[in-house]
mmCIF file as gemmi writes it, N, C-alpha and C atoms, coordinates in Angstrom:
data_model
loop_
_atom_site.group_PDB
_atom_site.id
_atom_site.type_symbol
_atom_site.label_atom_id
_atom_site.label_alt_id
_atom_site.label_comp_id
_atom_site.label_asym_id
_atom_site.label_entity_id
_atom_site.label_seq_id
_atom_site.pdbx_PDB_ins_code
_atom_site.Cartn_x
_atom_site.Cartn_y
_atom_site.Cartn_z
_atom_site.occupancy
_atom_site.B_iso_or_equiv
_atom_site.pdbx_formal_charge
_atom_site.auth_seq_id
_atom_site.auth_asym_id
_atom_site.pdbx_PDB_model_num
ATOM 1 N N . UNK Axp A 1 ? 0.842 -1.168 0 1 0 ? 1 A 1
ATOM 2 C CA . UNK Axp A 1 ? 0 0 0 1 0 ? 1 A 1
ATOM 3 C C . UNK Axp A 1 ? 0.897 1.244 0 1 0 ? 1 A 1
ATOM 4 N N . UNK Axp A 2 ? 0.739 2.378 -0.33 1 0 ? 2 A 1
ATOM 5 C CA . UNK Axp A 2 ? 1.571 3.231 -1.092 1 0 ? 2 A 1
ATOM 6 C C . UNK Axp A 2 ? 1.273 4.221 0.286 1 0 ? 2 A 1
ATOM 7 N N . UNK Axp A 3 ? 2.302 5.387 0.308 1 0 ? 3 A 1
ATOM 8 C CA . UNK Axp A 3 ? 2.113 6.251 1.168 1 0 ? 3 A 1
ATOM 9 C C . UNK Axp A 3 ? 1.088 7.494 1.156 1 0 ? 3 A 1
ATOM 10 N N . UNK Axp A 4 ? 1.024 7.176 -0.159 1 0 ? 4 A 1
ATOM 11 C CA . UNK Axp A 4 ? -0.871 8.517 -0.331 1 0 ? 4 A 1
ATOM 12 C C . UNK Axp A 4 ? -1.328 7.797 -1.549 1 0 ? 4 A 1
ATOM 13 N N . UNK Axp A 5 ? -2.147 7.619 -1.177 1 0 ? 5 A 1
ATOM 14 C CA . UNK Axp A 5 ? -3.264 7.633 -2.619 1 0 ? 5 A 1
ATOM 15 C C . UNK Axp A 5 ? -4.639 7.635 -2.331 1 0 ? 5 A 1
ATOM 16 N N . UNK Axp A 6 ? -5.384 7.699 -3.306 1 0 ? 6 A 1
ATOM 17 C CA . UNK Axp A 6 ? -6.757 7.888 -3.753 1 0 ? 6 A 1
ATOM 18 C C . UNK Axp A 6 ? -7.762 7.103 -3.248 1 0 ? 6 A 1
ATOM 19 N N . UNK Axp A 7 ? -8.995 6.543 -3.235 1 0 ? 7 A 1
ATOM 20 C CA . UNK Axp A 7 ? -9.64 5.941 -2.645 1 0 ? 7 A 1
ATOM 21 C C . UNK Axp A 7 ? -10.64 5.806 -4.647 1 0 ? 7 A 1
ATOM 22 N N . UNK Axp A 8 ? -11.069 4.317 -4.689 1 0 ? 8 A 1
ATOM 23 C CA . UNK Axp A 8 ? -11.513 4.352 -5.943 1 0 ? 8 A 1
ATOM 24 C C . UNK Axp A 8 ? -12.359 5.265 -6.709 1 0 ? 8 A 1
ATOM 25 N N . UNK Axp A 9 ? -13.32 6.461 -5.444 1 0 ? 9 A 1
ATOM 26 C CA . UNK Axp A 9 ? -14.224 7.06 -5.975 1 0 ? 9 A 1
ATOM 27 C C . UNK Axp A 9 ? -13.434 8.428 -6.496 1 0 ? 9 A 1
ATOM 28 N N . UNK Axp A 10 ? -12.108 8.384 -5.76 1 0 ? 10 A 1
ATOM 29 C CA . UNK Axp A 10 ? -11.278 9.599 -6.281 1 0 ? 10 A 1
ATOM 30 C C . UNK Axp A 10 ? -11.757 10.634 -5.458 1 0 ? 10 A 1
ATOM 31 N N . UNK Axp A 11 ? -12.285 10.907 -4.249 1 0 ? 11 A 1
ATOM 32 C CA . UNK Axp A 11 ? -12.767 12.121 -3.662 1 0 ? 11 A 1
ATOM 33 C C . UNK Axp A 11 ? -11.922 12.397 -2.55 1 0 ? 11 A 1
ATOM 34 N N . UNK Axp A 12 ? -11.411 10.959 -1.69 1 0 ? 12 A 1
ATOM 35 C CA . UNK Axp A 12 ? -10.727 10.866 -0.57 1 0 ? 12 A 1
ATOM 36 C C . UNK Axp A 12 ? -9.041 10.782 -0.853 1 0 ? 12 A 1
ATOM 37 N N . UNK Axp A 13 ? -8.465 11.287 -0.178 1 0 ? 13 A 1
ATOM 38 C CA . UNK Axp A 13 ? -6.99 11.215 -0.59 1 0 ? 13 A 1
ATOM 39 C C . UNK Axp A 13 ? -6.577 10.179 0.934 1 0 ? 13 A 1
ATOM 40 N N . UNK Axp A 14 ? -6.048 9.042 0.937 1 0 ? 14 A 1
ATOM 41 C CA . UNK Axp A 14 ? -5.417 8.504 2.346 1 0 ? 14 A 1
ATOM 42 C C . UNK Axp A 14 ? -3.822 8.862 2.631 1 0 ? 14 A 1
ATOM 43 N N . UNK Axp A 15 ? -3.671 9.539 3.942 1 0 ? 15 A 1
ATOM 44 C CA . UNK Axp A 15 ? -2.077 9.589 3.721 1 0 ? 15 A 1
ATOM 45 C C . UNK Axp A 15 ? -1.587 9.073 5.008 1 0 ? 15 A 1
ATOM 46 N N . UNK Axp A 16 ? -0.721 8.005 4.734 1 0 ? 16 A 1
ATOM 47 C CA . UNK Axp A 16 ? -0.21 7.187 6.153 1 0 ? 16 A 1
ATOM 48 C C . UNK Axp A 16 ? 1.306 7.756 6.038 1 0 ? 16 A 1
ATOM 49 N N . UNK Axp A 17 ? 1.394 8.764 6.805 1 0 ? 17 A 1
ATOM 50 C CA . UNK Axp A 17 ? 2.564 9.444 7.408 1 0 ? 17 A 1
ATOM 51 C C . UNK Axp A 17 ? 3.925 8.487 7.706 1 0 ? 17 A 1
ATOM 52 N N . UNK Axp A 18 ? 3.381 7.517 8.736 1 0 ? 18 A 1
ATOM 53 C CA . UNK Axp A 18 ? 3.893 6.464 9.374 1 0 ? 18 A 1
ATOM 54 C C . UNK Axp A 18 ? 4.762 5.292 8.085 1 0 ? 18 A 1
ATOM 55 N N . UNK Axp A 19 ? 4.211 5.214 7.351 1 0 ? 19 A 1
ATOM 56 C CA . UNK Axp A 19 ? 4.129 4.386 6.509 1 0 ? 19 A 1
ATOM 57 C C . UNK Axp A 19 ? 5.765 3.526 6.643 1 0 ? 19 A 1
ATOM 58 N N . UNK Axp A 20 ? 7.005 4.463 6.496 1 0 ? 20 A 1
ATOM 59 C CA . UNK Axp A 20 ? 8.361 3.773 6.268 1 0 ? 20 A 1
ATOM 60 C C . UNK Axp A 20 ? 8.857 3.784 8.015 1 0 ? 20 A 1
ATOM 61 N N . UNK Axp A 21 ? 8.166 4.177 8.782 1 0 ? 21 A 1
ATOM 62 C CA . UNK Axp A 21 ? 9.037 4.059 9.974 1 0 ? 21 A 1
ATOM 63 C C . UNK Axp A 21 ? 8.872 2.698 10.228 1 0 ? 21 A 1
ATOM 64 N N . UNK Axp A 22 ? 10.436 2.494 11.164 1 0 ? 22 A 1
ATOM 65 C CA . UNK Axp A 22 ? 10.287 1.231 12.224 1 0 ? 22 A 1
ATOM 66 C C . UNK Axp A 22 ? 9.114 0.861 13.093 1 0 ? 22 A 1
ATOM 67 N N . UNK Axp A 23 ? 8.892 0.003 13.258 1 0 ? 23 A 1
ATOM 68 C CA . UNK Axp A 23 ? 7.679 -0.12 14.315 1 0 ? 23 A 1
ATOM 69 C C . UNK Axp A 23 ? 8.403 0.106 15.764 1 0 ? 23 A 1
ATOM 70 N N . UNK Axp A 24 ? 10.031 -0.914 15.61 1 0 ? 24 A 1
ATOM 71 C CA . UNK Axp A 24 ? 10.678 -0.331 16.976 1 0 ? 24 A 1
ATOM 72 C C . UNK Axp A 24 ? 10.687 0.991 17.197 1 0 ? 24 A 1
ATOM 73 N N . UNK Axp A 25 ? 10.783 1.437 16.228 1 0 ? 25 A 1
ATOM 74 C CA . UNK Axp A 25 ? 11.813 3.224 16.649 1 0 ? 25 A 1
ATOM 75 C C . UNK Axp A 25 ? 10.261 3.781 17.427 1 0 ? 25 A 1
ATOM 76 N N . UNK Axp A 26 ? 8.903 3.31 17.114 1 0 ? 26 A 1
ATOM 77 C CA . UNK Axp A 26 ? 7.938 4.098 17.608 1 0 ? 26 A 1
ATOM 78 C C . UNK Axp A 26 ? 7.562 3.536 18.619 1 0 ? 26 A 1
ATOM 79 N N . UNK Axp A 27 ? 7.683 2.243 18.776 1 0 ? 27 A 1
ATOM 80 C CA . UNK Axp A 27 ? 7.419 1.752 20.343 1 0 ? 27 A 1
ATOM 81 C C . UNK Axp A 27 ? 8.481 2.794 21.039 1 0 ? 27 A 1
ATOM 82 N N . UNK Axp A 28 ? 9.866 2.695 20.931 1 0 ? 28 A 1
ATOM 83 C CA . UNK Axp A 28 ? 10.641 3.134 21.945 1 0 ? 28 A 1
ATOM 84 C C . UNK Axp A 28 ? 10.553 4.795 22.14 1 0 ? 28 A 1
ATOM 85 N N . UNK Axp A 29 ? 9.419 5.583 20.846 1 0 ? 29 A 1
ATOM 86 C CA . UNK Axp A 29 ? 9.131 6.864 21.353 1 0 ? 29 A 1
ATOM 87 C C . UNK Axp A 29 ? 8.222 6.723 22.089 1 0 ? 29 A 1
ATOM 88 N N . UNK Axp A 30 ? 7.3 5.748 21.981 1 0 ? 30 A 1
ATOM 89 C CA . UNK Axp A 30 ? 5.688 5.865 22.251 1 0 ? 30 A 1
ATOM 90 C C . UNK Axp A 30 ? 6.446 5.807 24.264 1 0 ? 30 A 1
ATOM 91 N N . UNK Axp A 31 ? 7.128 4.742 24.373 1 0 ? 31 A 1
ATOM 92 C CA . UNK Axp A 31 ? 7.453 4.645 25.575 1 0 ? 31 A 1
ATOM 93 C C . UNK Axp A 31 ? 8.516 5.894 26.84 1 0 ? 31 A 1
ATOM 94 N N . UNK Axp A 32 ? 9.118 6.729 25.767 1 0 ? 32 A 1
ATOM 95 C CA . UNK Axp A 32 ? 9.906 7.217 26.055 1 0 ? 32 A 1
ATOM 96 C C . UNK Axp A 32 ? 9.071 8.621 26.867 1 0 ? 32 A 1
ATOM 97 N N . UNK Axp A 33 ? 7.861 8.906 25.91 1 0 ? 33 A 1
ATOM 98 C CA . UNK Axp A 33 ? 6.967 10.036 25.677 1 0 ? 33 A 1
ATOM 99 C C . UNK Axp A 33 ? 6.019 9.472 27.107 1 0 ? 33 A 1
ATOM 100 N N . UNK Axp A 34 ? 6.29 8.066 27.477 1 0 ? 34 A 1
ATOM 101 C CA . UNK Axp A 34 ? 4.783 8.166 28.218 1 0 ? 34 A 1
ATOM 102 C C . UNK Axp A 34 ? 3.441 7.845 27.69 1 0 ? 34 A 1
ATOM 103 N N . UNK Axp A 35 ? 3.123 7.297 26.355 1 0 ? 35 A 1
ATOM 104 C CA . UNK Axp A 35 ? 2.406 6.855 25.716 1 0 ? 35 A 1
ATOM 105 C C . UNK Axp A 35 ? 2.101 5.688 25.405 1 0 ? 35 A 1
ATOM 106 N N . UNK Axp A 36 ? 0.958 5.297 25.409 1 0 ? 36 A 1
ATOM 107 C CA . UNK Axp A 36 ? 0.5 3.599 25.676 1 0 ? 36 A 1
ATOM 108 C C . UNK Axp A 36 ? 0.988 3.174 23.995 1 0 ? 36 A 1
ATOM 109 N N . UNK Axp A 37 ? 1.468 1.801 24.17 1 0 ? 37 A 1
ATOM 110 C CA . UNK Axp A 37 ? 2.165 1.206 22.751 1 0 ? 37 A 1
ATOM 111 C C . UNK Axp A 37 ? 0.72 -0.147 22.926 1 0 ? 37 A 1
ATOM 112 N N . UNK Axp A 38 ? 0.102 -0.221 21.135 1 0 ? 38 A 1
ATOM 113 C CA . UNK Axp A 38 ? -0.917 -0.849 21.473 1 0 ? 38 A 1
ATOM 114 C C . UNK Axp A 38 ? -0.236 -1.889 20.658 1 0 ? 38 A 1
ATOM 115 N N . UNK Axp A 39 ? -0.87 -3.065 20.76 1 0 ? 39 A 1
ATOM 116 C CA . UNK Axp A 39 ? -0.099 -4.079 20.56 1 0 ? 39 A 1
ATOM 117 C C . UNK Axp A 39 ? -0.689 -4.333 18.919 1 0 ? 39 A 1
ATOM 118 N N . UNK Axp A 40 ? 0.021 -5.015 18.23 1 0 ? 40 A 1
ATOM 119 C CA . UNK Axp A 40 ? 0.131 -5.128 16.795 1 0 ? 40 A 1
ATOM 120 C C . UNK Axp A 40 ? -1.374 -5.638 16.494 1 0 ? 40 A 1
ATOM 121 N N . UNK Axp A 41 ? -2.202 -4.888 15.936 1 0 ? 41 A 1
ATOM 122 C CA . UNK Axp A 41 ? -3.453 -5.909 15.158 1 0 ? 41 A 1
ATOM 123 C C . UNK Axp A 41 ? -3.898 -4.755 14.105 1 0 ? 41 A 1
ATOM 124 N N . UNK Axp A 42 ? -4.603 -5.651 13.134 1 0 ? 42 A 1
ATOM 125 C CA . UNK Axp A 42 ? -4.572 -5.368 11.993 1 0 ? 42 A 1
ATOM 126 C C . UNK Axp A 42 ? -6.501 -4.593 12.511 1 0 ? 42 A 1
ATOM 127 N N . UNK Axp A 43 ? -6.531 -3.174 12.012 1 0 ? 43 A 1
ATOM 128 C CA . UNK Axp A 43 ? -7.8 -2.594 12.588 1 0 ? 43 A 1
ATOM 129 C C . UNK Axp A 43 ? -9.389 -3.142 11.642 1 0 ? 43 A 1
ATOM 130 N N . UNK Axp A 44 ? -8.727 -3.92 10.928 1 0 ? 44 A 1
ATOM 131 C CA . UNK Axp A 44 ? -9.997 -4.756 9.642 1 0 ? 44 A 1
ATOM 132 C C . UNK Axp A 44 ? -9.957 -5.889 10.29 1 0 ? 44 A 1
ATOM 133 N N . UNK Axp A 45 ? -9.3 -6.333 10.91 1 0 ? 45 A 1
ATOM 134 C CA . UNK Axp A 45 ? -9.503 -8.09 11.64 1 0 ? 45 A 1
ATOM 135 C C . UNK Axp A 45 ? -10.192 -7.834 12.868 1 0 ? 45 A 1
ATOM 136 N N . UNK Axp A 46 ? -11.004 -9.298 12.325 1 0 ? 46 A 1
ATOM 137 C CA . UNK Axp A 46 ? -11.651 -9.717 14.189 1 0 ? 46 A 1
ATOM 138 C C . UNK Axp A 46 ? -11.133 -10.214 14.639 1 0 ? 46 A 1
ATOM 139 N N . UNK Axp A 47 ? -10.174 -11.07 13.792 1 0 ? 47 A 1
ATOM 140 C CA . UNK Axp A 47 ? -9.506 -12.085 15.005 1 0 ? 47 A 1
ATOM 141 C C . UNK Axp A 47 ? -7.874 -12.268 14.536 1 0 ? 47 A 1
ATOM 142 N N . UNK Axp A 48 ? -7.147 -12.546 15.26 1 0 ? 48 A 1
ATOM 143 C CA . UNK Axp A 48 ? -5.474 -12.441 15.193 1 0 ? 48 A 1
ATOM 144 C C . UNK Axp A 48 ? -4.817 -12.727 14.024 1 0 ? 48 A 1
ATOM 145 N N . UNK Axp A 49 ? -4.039 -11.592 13.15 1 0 ? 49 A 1
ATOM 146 C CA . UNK Axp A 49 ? -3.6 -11.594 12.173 1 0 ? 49 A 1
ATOM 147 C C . UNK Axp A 49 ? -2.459 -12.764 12.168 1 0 ? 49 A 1
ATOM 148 N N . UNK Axp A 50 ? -2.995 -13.908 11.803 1 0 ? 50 A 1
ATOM 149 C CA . UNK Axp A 50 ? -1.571 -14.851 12.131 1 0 ? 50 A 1
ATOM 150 C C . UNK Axp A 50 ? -0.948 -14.816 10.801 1 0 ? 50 A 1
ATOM 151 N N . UNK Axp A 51 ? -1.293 -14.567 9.506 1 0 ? 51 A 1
ATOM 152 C CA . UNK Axp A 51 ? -0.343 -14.412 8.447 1 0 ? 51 A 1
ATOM 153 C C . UNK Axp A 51 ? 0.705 -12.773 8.804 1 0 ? 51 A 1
ATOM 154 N N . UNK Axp A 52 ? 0.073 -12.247 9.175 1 0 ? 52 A 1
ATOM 155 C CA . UNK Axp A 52 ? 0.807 -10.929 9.236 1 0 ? 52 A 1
ATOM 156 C C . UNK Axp A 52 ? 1.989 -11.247 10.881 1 0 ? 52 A 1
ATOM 157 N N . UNK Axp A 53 ? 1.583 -11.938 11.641 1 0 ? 53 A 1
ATOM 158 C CA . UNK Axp A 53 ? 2.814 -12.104 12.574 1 0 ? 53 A 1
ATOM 159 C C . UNK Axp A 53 ? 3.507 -13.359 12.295 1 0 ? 53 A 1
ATOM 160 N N . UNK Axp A 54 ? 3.472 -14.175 11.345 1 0 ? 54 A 1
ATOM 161 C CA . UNK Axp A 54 ? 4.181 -15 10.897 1 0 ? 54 A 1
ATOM 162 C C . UNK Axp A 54 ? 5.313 -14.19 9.8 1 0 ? 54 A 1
ATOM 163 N N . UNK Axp A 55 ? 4.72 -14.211 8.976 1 0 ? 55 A 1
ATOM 164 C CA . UNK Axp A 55 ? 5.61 -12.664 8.192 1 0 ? 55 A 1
ATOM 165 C C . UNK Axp A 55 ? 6.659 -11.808 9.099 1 0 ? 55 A 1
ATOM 166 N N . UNK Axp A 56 ? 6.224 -11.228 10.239 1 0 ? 56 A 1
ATOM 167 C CA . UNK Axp A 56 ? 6.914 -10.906 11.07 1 0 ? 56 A 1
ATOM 168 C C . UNK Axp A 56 ? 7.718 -11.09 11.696 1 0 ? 56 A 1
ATOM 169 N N . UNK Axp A 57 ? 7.636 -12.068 12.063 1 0 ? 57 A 1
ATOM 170 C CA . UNK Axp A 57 ? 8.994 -13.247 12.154 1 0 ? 57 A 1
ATOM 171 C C . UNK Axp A 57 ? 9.816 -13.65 11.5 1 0 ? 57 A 1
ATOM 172 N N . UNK Axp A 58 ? 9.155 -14.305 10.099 1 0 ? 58 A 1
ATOM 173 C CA . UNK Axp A 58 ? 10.115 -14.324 9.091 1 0 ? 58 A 1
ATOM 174 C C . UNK Axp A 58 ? 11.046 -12.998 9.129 1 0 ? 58 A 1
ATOM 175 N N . UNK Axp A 59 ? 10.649 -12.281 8.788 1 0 ? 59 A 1
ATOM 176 C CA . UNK Axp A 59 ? 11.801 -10.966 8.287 1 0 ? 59 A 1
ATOM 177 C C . UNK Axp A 59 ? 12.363 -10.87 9.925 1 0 ? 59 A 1
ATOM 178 N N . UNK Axp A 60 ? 12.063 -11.227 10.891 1 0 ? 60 A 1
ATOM 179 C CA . UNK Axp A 60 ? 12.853 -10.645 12.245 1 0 ? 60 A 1
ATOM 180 C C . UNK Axp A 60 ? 14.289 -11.599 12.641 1 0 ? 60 A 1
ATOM 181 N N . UNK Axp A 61 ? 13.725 -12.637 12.104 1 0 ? 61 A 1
ATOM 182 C CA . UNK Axp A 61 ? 14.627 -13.878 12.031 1 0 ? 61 A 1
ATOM 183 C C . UNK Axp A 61 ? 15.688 -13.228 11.106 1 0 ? 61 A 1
ATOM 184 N N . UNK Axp A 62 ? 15.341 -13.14 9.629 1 0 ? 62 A 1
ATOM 185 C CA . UNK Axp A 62 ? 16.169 -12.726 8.42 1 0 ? 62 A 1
ATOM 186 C C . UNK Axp A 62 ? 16.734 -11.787 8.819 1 0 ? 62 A 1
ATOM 187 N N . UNK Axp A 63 ? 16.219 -10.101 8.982 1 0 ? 63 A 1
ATOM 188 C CA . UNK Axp A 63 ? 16.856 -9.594 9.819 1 0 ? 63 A 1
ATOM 189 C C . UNK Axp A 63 ? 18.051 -9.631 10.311 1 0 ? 63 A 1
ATOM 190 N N . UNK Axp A 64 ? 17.949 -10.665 11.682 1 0 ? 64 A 1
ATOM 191 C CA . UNK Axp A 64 ? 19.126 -10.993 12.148 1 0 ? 64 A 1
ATOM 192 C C . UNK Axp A 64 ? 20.267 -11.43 11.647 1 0 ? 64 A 1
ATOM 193 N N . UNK Axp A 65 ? 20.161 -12.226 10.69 1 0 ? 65 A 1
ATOM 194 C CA . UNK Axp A 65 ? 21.282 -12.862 9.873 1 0 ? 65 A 1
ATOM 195 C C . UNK Axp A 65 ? 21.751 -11.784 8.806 1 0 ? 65 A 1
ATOM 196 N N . UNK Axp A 66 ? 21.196 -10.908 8.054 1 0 ? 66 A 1
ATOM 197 C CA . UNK Axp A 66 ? 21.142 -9.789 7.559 1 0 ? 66 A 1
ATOM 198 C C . UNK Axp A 66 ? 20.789 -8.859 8.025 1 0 ? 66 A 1
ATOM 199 N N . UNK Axp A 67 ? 21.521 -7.771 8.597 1 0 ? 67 A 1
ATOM 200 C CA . UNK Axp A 67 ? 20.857 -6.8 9.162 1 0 ? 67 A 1
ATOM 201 C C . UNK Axp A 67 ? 20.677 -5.528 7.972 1 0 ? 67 A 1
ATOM 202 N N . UNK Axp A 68 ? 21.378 -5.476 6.981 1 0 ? 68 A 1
ATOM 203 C CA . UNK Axp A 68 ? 20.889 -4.218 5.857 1 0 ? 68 A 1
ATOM 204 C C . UNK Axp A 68 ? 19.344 -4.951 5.035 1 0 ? 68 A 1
ATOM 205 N N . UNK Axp A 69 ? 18.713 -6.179 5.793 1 0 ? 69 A 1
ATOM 206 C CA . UNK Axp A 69 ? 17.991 -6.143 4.663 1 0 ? 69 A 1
ATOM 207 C C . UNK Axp A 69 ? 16.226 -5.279 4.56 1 0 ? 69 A 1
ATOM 208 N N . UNK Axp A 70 ? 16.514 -4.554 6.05 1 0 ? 70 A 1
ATOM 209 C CA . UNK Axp A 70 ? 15.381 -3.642 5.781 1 0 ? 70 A 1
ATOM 210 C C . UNK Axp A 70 ? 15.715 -2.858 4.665 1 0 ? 70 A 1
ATOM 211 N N . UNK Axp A 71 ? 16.728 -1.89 4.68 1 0 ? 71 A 1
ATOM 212 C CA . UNK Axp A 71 ? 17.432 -0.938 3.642 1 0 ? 71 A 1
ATOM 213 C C . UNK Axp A 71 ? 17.494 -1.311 2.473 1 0 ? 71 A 1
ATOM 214 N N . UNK Axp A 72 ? 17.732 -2.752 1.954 1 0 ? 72 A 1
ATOM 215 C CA . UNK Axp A 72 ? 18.1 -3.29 0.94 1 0 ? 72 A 1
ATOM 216 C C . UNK Axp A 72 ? 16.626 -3.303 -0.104 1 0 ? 72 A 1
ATOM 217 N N . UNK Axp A 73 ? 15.64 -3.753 1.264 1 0 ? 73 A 1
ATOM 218 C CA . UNK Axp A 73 ? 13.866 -4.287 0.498 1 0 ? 73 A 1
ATOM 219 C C . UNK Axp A 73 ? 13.263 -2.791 -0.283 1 0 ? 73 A 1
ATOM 220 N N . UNK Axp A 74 ? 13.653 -1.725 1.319 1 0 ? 74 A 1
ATOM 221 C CA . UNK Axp A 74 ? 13.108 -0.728 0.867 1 0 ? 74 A 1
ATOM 222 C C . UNK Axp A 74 ? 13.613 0.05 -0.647 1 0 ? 74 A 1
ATOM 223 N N . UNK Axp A 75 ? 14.884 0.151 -0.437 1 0 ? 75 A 1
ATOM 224 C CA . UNK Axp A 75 ? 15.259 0.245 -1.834 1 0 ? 75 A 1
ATOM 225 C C . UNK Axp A 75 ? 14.922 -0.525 -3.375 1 0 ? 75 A 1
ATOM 226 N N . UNK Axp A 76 ? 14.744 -1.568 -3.372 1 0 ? 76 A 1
ATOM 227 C CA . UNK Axp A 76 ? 14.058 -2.547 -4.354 1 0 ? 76 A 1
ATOM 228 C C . UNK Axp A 76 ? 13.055 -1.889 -4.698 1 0 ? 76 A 1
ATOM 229 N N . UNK Axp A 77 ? 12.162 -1.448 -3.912 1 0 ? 77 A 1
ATOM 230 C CA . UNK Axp A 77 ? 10.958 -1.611 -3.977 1 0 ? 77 A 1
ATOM 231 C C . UNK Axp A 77 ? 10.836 0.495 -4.306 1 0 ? 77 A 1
ATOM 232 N N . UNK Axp A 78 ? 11.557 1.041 -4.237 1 0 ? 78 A 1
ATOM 233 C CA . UNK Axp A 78 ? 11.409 2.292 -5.218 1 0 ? 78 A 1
ATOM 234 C C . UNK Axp A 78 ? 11.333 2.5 -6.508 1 0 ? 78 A 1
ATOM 235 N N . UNK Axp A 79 ? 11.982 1.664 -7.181 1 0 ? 79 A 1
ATOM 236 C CA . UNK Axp A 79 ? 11.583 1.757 -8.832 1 0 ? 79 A 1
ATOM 237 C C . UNK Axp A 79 ? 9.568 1.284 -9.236 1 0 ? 79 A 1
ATOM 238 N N . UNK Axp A 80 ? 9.363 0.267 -8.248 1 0 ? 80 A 1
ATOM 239 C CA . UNK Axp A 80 ? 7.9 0.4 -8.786 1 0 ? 80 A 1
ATOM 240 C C . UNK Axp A 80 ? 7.2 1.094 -7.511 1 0 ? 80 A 1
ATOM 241 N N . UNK Axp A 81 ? 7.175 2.135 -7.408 1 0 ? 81 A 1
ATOM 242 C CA . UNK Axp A 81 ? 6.048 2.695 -6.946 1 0 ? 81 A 1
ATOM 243 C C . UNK Axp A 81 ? 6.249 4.479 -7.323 1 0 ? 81 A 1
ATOM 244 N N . UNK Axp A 82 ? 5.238 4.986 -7.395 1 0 ? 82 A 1
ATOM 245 C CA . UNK Axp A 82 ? 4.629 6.197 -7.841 1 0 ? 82 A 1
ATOM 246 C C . UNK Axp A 82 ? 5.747 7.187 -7.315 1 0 ? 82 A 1
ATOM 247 N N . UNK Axp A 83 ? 6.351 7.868 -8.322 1 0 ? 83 A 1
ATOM 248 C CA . UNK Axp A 83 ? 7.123 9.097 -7.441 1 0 ? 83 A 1
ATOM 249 C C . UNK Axp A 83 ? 6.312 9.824 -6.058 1 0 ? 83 A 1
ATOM 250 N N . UNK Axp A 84 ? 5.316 10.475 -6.461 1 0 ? 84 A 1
ATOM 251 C CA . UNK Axp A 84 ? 4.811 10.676 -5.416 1 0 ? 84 A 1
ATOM 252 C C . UNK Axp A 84 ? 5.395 10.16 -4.212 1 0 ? 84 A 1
ATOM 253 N N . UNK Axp A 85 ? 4.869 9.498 -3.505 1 0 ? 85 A 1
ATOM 254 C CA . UNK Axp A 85 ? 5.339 8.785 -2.761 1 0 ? 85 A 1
ATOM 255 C C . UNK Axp A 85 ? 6.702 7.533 -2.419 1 0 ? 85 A 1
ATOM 256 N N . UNK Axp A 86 ? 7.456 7.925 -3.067 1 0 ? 86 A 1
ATOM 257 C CA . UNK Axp A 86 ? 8.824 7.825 -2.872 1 0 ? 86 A 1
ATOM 258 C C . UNK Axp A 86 ? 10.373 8.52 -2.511 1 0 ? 86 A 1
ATOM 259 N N . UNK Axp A 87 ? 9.299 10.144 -2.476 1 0 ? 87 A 1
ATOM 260 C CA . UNK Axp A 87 ? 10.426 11.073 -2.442 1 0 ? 87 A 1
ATOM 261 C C . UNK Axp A 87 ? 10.848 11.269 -0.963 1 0 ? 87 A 1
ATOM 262 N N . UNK Axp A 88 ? 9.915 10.88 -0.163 1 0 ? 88 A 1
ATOM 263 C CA . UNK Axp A 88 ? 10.829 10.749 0.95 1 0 ? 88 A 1
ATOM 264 C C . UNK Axp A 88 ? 11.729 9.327 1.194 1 0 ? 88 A 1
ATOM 265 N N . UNK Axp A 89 ? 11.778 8.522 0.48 1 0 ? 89 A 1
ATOM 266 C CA . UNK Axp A 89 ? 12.738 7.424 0.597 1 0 ? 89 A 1
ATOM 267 C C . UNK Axp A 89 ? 13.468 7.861 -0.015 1 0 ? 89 A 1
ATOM 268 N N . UNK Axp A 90 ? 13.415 8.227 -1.387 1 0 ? 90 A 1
ATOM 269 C CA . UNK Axp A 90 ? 15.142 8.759 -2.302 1 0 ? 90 A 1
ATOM 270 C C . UNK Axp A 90 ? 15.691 9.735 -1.403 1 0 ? 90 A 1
ATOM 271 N N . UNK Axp A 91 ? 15.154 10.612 -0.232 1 0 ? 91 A 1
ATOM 272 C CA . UNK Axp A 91 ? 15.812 11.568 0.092 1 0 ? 91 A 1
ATOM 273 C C . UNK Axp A 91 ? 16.968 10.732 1.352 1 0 ? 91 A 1
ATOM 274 N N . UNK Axp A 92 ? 16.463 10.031 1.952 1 0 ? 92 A 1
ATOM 275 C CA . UNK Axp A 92 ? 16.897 8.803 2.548 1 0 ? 92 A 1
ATOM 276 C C . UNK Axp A 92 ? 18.664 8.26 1.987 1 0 ? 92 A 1
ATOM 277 N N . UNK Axp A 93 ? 18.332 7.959 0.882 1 0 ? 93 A 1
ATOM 278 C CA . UNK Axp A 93 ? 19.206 7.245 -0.061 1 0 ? 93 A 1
ATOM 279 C C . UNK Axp A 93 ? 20.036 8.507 -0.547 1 0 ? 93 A 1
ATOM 280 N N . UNK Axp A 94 ? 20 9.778 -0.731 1 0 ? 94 A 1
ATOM 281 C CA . UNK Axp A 94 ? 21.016 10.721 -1.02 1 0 ? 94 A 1
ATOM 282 C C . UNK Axp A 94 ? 22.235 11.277 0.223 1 0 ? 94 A 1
């Protein structure tokens, strides 16, 4: 899912700010600030995203054995998506 876009009727614009941060780096503000850290669930599920914390693992595991491969994915993954929303990652990468 891209960091802004449209909604199909074209009236709504969605923009997830958040989108490239760590999830750590915001637990350890959320905690730092005094702010409740809510625990990972997906806000469209009723019941426990187990593909999405399996996934999670995978890459936390990988991760470890690779540690550039957050940097590495995110980069890949700039040639297909919309300038728009990539210019704060190329700025990243300069």
């Amino acid at each position: 899912m891209k960091a802004h876009y449209q909604i199909n009727a074209g009236d709504i614009s969605v923009i997830r700010p958040m989108v490239y941060c760590r999830e750590s780096l915001m637990t350890e503000f959320a905690k730092s600030a005094n702010l409740p850290v809510i625990n990972e669930n997906c806000p469209a599920c009723f019941e426990e995203p187990k593909e999405r914390a399996r996934i999670k693992k995978l890459l936390s595991r990988e991760e470890t054995l690779y540690p550039s491969l957050y940097d590495n994915m995110r980069r890949s993954l700039i040639p297909l998506m919309h300038d728009d929303s990539t210019s704060i990652m190329r700025s990243y990468l300069e």
